[in-house]
C-alpha positions in Angstrom: 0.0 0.0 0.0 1.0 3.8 -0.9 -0.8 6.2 1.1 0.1 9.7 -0.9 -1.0 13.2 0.0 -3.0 15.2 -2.8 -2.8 19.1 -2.8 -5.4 21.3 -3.4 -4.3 24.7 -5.0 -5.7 28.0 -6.2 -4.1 27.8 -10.1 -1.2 27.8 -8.7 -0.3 24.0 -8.6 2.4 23.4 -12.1 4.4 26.8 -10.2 4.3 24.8 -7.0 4.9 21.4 -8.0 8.1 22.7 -9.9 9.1 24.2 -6.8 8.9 20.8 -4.7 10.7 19.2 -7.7 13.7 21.2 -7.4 14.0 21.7 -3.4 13.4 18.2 -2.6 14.9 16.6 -5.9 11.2 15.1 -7.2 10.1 14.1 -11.1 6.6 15.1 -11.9 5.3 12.3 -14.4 1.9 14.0 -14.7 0.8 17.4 -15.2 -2.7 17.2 -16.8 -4.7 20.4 -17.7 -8.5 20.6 -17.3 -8.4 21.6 -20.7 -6.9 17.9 -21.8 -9.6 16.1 -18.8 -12.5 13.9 -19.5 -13.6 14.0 -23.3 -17.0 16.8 -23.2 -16.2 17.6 -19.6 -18.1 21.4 -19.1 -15.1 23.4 -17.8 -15.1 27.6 -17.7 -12.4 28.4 -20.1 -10.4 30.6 -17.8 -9.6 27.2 -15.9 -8.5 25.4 -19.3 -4.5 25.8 -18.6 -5.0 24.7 -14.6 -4.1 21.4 -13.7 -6.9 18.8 -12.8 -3.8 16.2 -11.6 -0.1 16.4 -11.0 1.8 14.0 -9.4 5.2 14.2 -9.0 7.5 11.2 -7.3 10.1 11.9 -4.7 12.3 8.9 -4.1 9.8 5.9 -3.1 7.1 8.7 -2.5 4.9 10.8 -4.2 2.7 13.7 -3.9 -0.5 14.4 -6.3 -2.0 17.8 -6.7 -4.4 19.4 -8.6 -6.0 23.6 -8.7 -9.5 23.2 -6.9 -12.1 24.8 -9.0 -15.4 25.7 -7.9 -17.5 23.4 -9.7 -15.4 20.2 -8.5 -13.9 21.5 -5.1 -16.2 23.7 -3.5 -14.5 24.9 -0.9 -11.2 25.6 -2.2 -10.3 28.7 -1.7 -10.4 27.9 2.2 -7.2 27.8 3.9 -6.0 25.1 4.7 -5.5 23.6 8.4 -5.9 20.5 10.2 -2.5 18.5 8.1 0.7 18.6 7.0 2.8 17.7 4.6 5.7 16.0 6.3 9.3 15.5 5.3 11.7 13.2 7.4 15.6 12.3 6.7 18.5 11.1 8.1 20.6 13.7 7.5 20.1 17.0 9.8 21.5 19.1 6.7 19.6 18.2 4.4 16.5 18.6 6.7 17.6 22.3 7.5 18.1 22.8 3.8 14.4 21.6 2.9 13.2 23.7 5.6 15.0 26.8 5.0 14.3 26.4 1.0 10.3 25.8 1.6 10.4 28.7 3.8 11.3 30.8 1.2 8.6 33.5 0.2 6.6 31.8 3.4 6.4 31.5 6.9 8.4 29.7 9.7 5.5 28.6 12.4 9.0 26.7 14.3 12.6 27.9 13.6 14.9 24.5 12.5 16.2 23.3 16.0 16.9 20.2 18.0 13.8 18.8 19.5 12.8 16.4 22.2 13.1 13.7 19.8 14.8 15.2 17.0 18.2 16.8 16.2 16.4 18.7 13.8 13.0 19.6 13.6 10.8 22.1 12.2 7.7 23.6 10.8 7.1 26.3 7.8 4.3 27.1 5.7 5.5 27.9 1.9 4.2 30.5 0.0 1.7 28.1 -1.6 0.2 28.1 1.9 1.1 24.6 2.3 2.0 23.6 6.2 5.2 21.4 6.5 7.0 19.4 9.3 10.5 18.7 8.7 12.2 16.2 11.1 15.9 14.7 11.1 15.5 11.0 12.0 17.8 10.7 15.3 20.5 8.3 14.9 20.7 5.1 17.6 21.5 6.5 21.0 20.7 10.3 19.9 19.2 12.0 23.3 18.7 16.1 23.4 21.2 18.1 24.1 24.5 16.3 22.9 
């Protein structure tokens, strides 16, 4: 099983998913236009060029996305709250690199510092208005404050 998060954005999901491509090093094999959907599909011209699915693979993961329109996603001009997209690695520096890069244009809700159960941890929304969690995977025998 694959369990894969799916973004809603506001026409601004091809700019964004290029953006996760090159911070976290991802392939998008799918950026379909509504324009290109479902043979006699009724779709308002000015949403033609925006994407109805994206999905763009990150290693052994993926993330899907698509621009919510009205007449599919009501509701999706909303902000978002209640998840997050989460990003965990080995290696502190590259965690503090993937936070500081997504911060970029956005906001840092938690600077990049050690946690409680992380060498590295942190939270940031981009200027997408995504929410992220970053976290360094502590090594065997990591405890605070070493």
């Amino acid at each position: 099983m694959k369990i894969v998060t799916s973004l809603s954005f506001r026409g601004e999901c091809r700019e964004a998913f290029e953006f996760y491509a090159r911070v976290l090093g991802g392939k998008i094999t799918a950026a379909i236009p509504y324009g290109e959907g479902f043979p006699g599909m009724p779709i308002d011209p000015k949403y033609r060029d925006q994407l109805m699915h994206c999905w763009m693979d990150v290693g052994d993961q993926a993330i899907m996305g698509s621009d919510g329109i009205p007449q599919f996603a009501p509701g999706y001009d909303k902000d978002r709250n209640g998840f997050d997209v989460t990003l965990h690695t080995k290696d502190r520096d590259e965690a503090e690199r993937w936070h500081r890069e997504l911060s970029d244009g956005g906001t840092p809700t938690m600077p990049f510092a050690e946690s409680p159960w992380s060498p590295g941890f942190g939270g940031l929304i981009d200027r997408f208005g995504v929410p992220w969690m970053v976290n360094t995977i502590p090594a065997e025998g990591w405890a605070p404050g070493q």
